[in-house]
Every structure is written in C-alpha cells, then in structure tokens.
C-alpha positions as CSV (number, residue, x, y, z in Angstrom):
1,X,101.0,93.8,109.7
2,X,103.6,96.1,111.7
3,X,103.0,99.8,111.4
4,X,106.7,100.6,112.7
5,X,110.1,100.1,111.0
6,X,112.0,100.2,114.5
7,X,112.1,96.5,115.2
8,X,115.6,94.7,115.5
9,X,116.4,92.5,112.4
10,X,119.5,90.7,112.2
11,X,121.2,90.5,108.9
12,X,118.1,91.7,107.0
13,X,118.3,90.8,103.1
14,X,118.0,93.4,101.1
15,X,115.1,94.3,98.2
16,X,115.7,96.8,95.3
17,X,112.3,98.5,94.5
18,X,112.5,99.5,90.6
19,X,110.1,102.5,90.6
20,X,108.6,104.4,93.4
21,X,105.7,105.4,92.4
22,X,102.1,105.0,94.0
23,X,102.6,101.3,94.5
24,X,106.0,101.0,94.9
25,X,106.5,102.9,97.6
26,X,103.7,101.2,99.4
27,X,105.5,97.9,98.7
28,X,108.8,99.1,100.0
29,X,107.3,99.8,103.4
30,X,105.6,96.3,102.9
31,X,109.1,94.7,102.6
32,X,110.3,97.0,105.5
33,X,107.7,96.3,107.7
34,X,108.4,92.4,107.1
35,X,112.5,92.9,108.1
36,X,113.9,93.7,104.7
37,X,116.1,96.7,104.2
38,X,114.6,98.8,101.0
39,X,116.6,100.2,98.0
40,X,114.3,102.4,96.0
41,X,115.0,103.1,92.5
42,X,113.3,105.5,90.5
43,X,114.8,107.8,87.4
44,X,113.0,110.8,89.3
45,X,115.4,112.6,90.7
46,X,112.9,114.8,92.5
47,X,111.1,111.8,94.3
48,X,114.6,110.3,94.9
49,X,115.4,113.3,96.7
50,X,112.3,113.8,98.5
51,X,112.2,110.1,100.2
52,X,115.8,110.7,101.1
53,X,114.9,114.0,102.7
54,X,112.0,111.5,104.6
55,X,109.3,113.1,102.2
56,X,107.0,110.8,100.8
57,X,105.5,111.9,97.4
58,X,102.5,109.6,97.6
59,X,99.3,110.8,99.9
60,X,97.4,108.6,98.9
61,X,98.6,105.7,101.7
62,X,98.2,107.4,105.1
63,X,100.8,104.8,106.3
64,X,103.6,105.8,104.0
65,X,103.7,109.6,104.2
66,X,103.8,108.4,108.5
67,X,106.5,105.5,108.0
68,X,108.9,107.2,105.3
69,X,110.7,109.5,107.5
70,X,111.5,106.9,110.1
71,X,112.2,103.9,107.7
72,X,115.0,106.6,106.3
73,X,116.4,107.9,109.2
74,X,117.1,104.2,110.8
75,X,118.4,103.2,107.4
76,X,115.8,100.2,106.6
77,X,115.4,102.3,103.1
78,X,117.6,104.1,100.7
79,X,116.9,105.8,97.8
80,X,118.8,106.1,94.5
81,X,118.5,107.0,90.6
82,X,121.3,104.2,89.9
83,X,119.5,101.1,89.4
84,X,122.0,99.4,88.5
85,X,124.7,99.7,91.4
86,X,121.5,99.1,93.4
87,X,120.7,95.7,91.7
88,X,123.9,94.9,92.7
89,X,123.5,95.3,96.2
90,X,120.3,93.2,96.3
91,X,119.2,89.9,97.2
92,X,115.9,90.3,95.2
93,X,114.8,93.1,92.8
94,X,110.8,94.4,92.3
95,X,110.2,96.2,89.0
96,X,106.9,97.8,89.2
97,X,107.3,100.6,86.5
98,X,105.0,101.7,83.9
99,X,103.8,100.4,81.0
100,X,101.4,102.2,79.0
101,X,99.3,102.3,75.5
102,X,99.7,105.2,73.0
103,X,96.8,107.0,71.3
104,X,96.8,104.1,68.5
105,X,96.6,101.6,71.4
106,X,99.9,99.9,71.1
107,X,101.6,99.1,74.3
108,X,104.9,101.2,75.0
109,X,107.7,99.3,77.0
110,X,110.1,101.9,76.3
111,X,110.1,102.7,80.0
112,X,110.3,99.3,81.8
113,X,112.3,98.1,78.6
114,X,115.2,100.8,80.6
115,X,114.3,99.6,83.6
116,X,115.0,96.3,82.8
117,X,118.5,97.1,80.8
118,X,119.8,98.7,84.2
119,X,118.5,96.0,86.6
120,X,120.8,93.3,83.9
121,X,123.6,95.6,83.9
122,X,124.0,94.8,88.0
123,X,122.8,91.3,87.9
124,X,124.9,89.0,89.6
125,X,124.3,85.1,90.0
126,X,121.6,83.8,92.7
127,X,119.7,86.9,92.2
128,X,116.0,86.9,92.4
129,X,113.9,89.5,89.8
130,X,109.9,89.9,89.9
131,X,107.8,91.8,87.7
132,X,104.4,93.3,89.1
133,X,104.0,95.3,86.3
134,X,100.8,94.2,84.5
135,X,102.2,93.0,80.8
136,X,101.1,90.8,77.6
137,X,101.4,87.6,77.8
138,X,104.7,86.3,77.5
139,X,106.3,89.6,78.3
140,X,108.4,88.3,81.4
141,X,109.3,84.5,79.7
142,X,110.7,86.3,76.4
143,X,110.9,89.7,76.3
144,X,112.5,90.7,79.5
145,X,114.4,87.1,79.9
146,X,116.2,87.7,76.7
147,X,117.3,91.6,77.5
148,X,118.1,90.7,81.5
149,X,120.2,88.0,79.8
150,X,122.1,90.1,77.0
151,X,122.7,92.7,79.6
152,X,123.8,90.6,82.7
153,X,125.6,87.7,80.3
154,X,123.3,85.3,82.6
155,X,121.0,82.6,81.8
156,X,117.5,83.0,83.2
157,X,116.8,80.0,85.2
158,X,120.1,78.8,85.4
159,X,122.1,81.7,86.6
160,X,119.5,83.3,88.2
161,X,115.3,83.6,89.1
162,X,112.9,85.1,87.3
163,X,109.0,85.4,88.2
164,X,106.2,87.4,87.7
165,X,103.3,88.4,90.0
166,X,101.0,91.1,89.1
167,X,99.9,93.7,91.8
168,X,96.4,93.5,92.4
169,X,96.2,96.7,94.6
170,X,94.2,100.3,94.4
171,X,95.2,103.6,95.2
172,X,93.9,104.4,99.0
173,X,93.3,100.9,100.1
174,X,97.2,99.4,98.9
175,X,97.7,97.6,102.5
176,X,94.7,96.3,103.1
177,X,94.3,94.9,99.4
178,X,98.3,93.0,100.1
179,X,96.6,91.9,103.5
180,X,93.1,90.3,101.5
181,X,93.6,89.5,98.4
182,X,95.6,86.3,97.2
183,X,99.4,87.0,95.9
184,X,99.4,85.5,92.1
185,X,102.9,84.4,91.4
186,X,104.8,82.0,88.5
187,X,108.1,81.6,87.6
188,X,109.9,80.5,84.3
189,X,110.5,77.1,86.2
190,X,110.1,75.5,89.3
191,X,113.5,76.7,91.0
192,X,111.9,81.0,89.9
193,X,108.7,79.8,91.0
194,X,110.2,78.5,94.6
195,X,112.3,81.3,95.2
196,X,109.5,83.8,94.5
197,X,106.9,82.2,96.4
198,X,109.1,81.9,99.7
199,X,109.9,85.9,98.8
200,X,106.4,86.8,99.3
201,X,105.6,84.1,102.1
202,X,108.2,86.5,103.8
203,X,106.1,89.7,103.5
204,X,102.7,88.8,102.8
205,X,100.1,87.2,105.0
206,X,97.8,86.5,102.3
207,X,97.7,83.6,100.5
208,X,100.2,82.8,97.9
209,X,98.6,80.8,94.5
210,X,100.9,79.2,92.3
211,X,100.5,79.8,89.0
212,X,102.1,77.0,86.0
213,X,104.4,79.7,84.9
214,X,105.0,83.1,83.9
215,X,102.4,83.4,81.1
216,X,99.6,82.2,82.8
217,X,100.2,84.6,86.1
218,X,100.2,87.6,83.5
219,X,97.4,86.3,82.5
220,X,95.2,86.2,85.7
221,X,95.7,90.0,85.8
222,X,94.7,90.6,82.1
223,X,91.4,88.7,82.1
224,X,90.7,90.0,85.9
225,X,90.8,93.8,84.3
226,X,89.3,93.1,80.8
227,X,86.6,91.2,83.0
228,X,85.5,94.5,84.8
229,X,85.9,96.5,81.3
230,X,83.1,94.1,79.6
231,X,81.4,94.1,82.9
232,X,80.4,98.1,83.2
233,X,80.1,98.0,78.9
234,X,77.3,95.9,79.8
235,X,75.9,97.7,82.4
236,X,76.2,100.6,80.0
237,X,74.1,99.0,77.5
238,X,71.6,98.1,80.0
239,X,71.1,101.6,81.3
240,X,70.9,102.6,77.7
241,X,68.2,100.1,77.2
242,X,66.1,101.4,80.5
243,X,66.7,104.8,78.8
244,X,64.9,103.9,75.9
245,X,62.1,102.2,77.8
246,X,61.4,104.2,80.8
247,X,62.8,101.7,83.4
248,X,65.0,102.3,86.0
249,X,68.4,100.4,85.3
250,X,69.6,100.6,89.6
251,X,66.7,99.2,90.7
252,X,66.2,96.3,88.3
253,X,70.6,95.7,88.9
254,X,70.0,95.3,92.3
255,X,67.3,92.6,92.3
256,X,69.3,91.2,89.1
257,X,72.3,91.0,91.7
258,X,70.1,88.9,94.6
259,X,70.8,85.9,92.2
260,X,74.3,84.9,93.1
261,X,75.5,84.0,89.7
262,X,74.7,87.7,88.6
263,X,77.3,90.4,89.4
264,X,76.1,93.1,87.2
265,X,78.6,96.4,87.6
266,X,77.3,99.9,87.9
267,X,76.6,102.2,84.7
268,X,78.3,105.6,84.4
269,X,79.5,108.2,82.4
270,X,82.7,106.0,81.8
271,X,86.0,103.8,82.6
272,X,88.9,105.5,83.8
273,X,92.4,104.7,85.1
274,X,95.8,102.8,84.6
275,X,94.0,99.6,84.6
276,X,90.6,98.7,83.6
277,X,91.0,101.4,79.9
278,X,94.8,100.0,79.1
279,X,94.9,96.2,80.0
280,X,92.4,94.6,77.4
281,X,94.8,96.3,74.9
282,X,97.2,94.4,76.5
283,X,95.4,91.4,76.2
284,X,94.6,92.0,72.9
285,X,98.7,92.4,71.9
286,X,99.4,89.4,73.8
287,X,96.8,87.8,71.2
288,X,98.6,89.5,68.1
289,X,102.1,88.9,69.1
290,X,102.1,85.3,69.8
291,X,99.7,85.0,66.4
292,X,96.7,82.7,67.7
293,X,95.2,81.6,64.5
294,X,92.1,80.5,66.2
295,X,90.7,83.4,67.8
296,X,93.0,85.9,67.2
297,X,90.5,89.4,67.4
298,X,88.8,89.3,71.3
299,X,86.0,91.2,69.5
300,X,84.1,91.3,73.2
301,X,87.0,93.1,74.7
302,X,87.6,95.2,71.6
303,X,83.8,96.1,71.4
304,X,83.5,96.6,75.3
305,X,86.4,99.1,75.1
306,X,84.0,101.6,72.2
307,X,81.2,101.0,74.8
308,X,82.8,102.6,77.3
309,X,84.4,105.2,75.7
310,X,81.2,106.1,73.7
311,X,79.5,106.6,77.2
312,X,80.8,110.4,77.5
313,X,79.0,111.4,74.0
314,X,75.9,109.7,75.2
315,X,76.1,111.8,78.7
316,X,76.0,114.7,76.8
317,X,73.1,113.7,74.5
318,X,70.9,112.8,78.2
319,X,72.1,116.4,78.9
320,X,70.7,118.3,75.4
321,X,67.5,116.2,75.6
322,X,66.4,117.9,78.9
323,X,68.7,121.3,78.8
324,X,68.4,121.8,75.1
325,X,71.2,123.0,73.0
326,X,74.8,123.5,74.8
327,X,75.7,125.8,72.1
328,X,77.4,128.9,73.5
329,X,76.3,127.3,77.3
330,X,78.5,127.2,80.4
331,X,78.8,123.3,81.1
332,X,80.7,122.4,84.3
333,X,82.5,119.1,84.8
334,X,82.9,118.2,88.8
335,X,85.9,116.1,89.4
336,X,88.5,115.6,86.5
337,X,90.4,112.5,88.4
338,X,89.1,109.1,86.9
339,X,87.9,108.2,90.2
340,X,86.7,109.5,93.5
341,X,89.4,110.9,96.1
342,X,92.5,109.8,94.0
343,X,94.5,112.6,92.7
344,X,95.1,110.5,89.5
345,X,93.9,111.6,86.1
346,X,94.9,108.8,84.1
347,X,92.9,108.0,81.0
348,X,90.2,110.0,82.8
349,X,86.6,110.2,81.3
350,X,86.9,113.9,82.2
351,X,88.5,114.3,79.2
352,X,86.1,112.4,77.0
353,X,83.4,114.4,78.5
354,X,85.1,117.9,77.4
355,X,85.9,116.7,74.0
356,X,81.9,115.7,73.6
357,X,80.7,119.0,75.1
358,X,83.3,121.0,72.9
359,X,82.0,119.3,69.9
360,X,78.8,120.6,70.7
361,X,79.8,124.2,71.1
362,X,79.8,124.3,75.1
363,X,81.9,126.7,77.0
364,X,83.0,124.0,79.7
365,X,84.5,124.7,82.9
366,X,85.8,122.4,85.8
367,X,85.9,121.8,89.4
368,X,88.1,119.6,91.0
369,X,88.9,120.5,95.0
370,X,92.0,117.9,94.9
371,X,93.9,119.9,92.7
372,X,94.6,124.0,92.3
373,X,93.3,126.4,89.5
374,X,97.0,126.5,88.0
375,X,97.1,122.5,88.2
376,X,93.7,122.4,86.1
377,X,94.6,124.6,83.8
378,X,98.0,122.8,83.5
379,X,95.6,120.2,82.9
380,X,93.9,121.3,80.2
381,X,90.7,122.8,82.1
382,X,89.3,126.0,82.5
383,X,88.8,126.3,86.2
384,X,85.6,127.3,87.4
385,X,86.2,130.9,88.8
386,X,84.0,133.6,91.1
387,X,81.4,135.0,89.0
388,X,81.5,132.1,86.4
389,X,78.4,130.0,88.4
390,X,75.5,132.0,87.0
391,X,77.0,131.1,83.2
392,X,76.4,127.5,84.1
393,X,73.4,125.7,82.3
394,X,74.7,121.9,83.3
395,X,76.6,120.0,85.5
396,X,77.9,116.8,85.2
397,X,79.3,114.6,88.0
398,X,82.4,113.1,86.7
399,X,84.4,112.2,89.5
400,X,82.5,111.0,93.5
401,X,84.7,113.1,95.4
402,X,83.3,113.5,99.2
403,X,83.9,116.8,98.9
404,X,80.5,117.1,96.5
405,X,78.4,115.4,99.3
406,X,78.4,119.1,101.1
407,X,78.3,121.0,97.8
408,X,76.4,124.0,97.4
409,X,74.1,123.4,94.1
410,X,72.5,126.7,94.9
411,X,75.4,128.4,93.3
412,X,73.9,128.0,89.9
413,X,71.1,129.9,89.4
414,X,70.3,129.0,85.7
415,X,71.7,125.3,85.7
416,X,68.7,123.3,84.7
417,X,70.1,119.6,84.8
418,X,72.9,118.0,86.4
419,X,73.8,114.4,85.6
420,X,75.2,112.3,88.1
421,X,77.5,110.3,86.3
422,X,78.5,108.1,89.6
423,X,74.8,108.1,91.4
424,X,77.0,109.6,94.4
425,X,75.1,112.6,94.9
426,X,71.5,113.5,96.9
427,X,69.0,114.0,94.6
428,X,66.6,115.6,96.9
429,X,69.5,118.1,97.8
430,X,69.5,119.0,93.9
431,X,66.4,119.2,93.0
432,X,66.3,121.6,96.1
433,X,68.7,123.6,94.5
434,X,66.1,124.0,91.8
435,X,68.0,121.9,89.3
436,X,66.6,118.8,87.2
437,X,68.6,115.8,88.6
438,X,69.5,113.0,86.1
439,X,71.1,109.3,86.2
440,X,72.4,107.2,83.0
441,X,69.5,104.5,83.1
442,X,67.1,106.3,85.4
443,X,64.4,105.9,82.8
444,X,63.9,109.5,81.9
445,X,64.7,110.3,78.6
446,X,61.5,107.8,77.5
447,X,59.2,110.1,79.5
448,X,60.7,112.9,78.4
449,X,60.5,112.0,74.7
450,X,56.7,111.1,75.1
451,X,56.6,114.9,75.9
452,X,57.7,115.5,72.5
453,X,53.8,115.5,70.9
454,X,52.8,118.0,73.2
455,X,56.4,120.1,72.4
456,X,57.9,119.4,69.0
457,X,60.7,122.0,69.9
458,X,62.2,119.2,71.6
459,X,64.3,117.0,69.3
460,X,64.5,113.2,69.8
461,X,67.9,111.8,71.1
462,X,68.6,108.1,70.1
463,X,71.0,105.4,71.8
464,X,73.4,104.7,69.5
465,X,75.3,102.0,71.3
C-alpha cells in the first residue's frame, strides 16, 4: 500500500466519495493511494471546509490526518457539498453514509435515501455506483435501484452499474482491515458485478469474493454482525451462570476456546457501536419487509439483542451485592465511548449503565480523558471534578481506554468496589488501592451470597437473564 499521494498517474479516473465520515475519508485516501483522483461529498459544510483547508476531521487513522493535506494541495482530492455536480464528474461513485435505527428500532434511510436522490440527479450513462453502507436485504436491488432510476431517468443494469459491497472495517485499524480482510462484492447482474469487481481489483490487494448478487452480499455483512451480537449474549449468559455458581467464566472460556470449533466471545458490561447493536435490526427488517412466511421473527437475534442490553442493570446489581445500596452514592462511570480509544459514543453502554444507576438513586459521575468536561456534559454526563473523588463509593469500567492502565485508584478513598466491565484493568493495582475488584463471571457473587447466613443485612441479588 503507498503511504504518498505524489506519484505520477496519467489520466487518473475519477471516484466520488458520498460521505466523509470516519470510513470514507479512509477510503478516499485508499482510492488515492491506488491512482484515482477523489471527489468527497459530504452535506457538512464544516468537514467540507476543513479537508479543503487540508484538515482532516478524522484522528482516528494516523495515515489520513498525515496524507489529507498533501492529497489536496496536489489536487488528487476535492471536496464539495454538491453531490450531484460531483456525480457528474465521476467515473464511479462510493456511498458510505449512515443509516441508523430509531428508539423503536426501525431503520431510518432518510439520510442515504438524500444521498442517493443527489447521486441520480448527476447520473449519466456508463457510470458505476457501490453501496458500502450496511442495509436490509434488498435495499440496493429495489430500494435505491428504483429512486437512482426515477431521479437519473436511467435503467439500472442497462444504462448503468449498480453493486454493493459492505465495509468490513473498524475505527483505528481501517487500512490494515482493506489490506486483510476479503472485499465482499455483488452486483444486480453480471455486467454491475464485473465492473465492480475490476473497481476494487484496482485499489485493493485483498481478495475480492464474488457474491450471486446484491442481496446476498448485504447479507454477509448482516449475519457477520448479528453473529458477534448472539456471540457475547452468550457469553453473557455464561458469566451469569458462573456467577450463580462460583466458577470463574475467563478461565473455563479459555480452555472452552482450545477446541477449534469453539470461539466463545468475552462477557462484559455490554454491546456498543454503529454495528454489532443496529445491524440484527437490520436483519430483522430485511425479514419483515420481504414477508418470509417461514421464519419470519429471528427470535435468537431478537432475544440476543435484550441480553445484551440487560447486561448494564445486572452490572449494577454485581455492584449493590458487594457495595450495598447506591442510593444517594457517588458512582463513577470510566470511559463513556462504546469502545476503547475511539472517540465514538454511538449506542454506547455508558448510557445504559447511567440509566440503571439513576434508577437506583446514584449520583453518577464520568470520566472519559478523550473528550473535555464541556463535551461530557454536552454529552449528558456529569464530569467527574476536583473534590468529587472522596464522594465516590463505585467505579465501573465502561470503556478500556489505555489511559486507565496508569490510573490512580488511590484517588477514592471510600470506593469499595469497582467492576471491570472489559477485564482491562490490574487487579492487584486495585485491590492495592484498597478497593474490592470485580469481573462479570468471576464467580463472586456465589461466595458472597453464602456470606449471607452469617450477615442477613445483605440482600440476595438474582440473575434474571
């Protein structure tokens, strides 16, 4: 892969990028790096502005915020809030914006559904157009064939290509996941599915697998996602289960996962993201729109989904059973970002987590050192602040930052558990600190309710799920 956009290209087609967020800018210096020139489209006029000032607005990809500036200034990419004009000027067009669930869990195209009326608007003949977005099944074949068509006054297929290949990337690792892992692609027919394959034979050096058509590449990126979702629900329930009978859930993973047909996921306080909380609802609409008679509920995927989202009210249970009640106590919540080292907050169980201890009368602060006191309490939070540490009674780890390897648990005086929700931290280093150190599935809660006949102050906790 070339880290420099100053080789000599001649004639280099040209790629409009239809949202520039944290993938799509990565895959626009993909493209670059292959000899394509870039048009970025985004309706953010700030980010627009900022990449054509040579300011990237994702950190998260060492390689972009190092690339942008030059891959601007020798005019390899361009940035623009007209999609359409840009569509125009393109060879092949990328969508890769968002699509997301509501709170009732119904998928909400109302963004890409834009997208996609711009990119028909400045569709001309020959012209190539990939989704990466994840989708339902049958989203590209019907959905966005039928408005590219009213919009352009094309036929999809005919007049021109359309394909879809889902990204298969994360947040920190985005180049090395396009360099590893195998580019998923189908078309509507064979001519889409040609086109689109040589496309990313051009700027990929992975492998490309062909999929039997549109459907069945959205698909692969469903059942990949809803895979990982049942996954941790069942490592959930396992831990659970050790909880209840004083075993210790890592341990008995690990020797579970020396057989190679067991690839048991890790337990935690629960499942956050873009991906792994949204797509099984997007599985599950691909089921209800196309009306499969046969099996039209997924209960494992629907069930695995309340699992996982049920695993921030039992945290806080594991919490009361050693701490007692968290009525009128300071709780603190490190890391609000659903995963370590991503300044992403998406469907965070952060927030499940302060909804739980709320409920239960806690005063609940957070920490989080990727983002500012302002940004949390933008947020929702209420920052930890100087003076607050000797109202803390528990900590729980939310979020496996690196920065809490070097944390100071000594600040809190009168915290007497913290839960490690991601099995990230040192115990002896807590324990040091004076403070009782807790895992979902380390066994404890059995021993501690044995206690209970020699203290009946303490009340029982059960595992509901």
């Amino acid at each position: 892969m070339q880290n420099t956009v100053s080789r000599a290209f001649a004639n280099p087609s040209t790629v409009a990028v239809v949202g520039l967020g944290k993938i799509g800018l990565p895959l626009a210096i993909q493209y670059i790096w292959h000899g394509w020139r870039v048009i970025g489209c985004d309706i953010n006029a700030d980010v627009v502005e900022a990449i054509s000032a040579g300011v990237s607005h994702v950190q998260e990809e060492p390689e972009v915020v190092t690339v942008v500036a030059d891959a601007v200034e020798e005019g390899w990419l361009t940035a623009t809030t007209d999609t359409t004009e840009a569509v125009r000027q393109a060879h092949i067009v990328v969508v890769i914006v968002p699509v997301v669930v509501d709170e009732q869990h119904r998928v909400d195209f109302s963004a890409i559904d834009a997208a996609t009326e711009a990119i028909g608007r400045g569709l001309r003949a020959g012209t190539l157009v990939i989704y990466e977005t994840t989708l339902p099944v049958g989203t590209t074949a019907r959905r966005f064939a039928r408005i590219l068509e009213t919009h352009s006054r094309l036929t999809a297929g005919r007049d021109f290509h359309l394909a879809y290949s889902p990204e298969r990337v994360s947040s920190g690792s985005i180049f090395r996941d396009l360099s590893t892992y195998p580019k998923v692609v189908g078309g509507i027919n064979e001519e889409s599915q040609a086109a689109a394959v040589a496309f990313y034979q051009s700027v990929l050096d992975a492998s490309i697998i062909a999929m039997s058509s549109t459907d069945e590449a959205e698909f692969v990126k469903l059942i990949e996602t809803t895979y990982r979702d049942v996954n941790i629900a069942l490592a959930n329930e396992f831990a659970c289960f050790a909880d209840t009978h004083g075993l210790d859930v890592s341990a008995a993973i690990q020797a579970a996962n020396t057989q190679p047909y067991s690839h048991i996921h890790t337990p935690g306080v629960g499942v956050g993201g873009h991906c792994i909380p949204v797509y099984p609802y997007f599985l599950m609409a691909g089921v209800e729109e196309i009306g499969d008679e046969h099996y039209p509920s997924l209960q494992l995927p629907r069930h695995a989904r309340q699992i996982n989202d049920r695993m921030a009210a039992y945290t806080v249970q594991r919490i009361e059973s050693v701490a007692g009640s968290l009525m009128g106590q300071g709780v603190l919540i490190l890391g609000v970002t659903y995963r370590g080292n991503v300044r992403e907050v998406a469907f965070t169980s952060a927030r499940l987590l302060q909804e739980e201890l709320v409920k239960r009368g806690a005063i609940v602060y957070a920490h989080d050192p990727l983002f500012t006191d302002d940004e949390l309490r933008a947020l929702g939070y209420t920052p930890l602040a100087d003076g607050d540490e000797t109202a803390i009674q528990a900590i729980v780890l939310q979020a496996n930052h690196r920065a809490y390897q070097t944390f100071d648990f000594r600040r809190f005086p009168r915290c007497r558990a913290l839960l490690d929700g991601r099995r990230a931290l040192d115990r002896a280093k807590v324990e040091e600190a004076g403070i009782r150190y807790l895992t979902i599935g380390d066994g404890s809660r059995q021993r501690w309710e044995e206690q209970q006949e020699e203290n009946p102050l303490l009340a029982p906790v059960k595992c509901f799920i």
